[in-house]
C-alpha angles and dihedrals in degrees: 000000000000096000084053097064096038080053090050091046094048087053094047085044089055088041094060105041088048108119119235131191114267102262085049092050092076091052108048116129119231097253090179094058099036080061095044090052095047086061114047084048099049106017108032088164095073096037107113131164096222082054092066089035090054092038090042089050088047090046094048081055098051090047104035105227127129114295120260101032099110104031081055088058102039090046091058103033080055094045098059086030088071095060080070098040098104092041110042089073082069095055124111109242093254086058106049085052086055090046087043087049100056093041076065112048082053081048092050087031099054087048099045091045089054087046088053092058088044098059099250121141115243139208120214090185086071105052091059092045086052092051086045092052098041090051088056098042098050100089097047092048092039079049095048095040095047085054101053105024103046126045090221116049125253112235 
């Protein structure tokens, strides 16, 4: 099981640093914390802090930014995001893409913000596309990772 997800985090790894071209950039889901939250929904066993800090320093390194920045936002997105965790499973599937929506745009919201103080420019347009994007994209991860995560799908 544990190979599984390392396999799952190398490919959203590979998905996120993948270069698009300029008008796509703005709308490029966050693969990393689609797959955080679908584990600490569906498969809460596995779920481990020093798992998002590890993946969130690797992630600072892939994407050269300041480190820290994204263990800081996947910490805390994961962290709200528990209070839902038993919950969440009972969802209909239009409201678990509202609730993945908001967890990022706090995502999006939490980077940009430390951007901000660090003198980057920022683009509104592409929280939202990112939000957009990660909604839509929800069901068929939560499809494909319930296929080859769990031994039972996901439905």
């Amino acid at each position: 099981m544990l190979g599984r997800i390392l396999l799952f985090f190398i490919v959203m790894c590979l998905l996120t640093i993948i270069k698009l071209p300029s008008f796509l950039t703005v709308i490029k889901p966050c693969w990393i914390l689609l797959l955080c939250l679908y584990i600490e929904f569906y498969i809460p066993k596995y779920f481990k802090l020093t798992l998002i800090v590890l993946v969130g320093i690797i992630l600072d390194v892939l994407l050269v930014t300041v480190i820290g920045e994204h263990v800081l936002a996947l910490v805390l997105v994961t962290w709200l995001a528990q209070q839902k965790a038993r919950r969440f499973y009972f969802f209909t599937l239009t409201e678990q893409m509202i609730i993945i929506g908001f967890f990022v745009i706090l995502y999006q919201g939490i980077l940009t913000l430390i951007d901000v103080f660090l003198g980057f420019d920022v683009s509104f347009i592409a929280i939202l596309g990112s939000m957009a994007t990660s909604m839509l994209c929800w069901p068929w991860l939560k499809l494909l990772a319930s296929r080859g995560l769990t031994r039972m799908p996901v439905y």
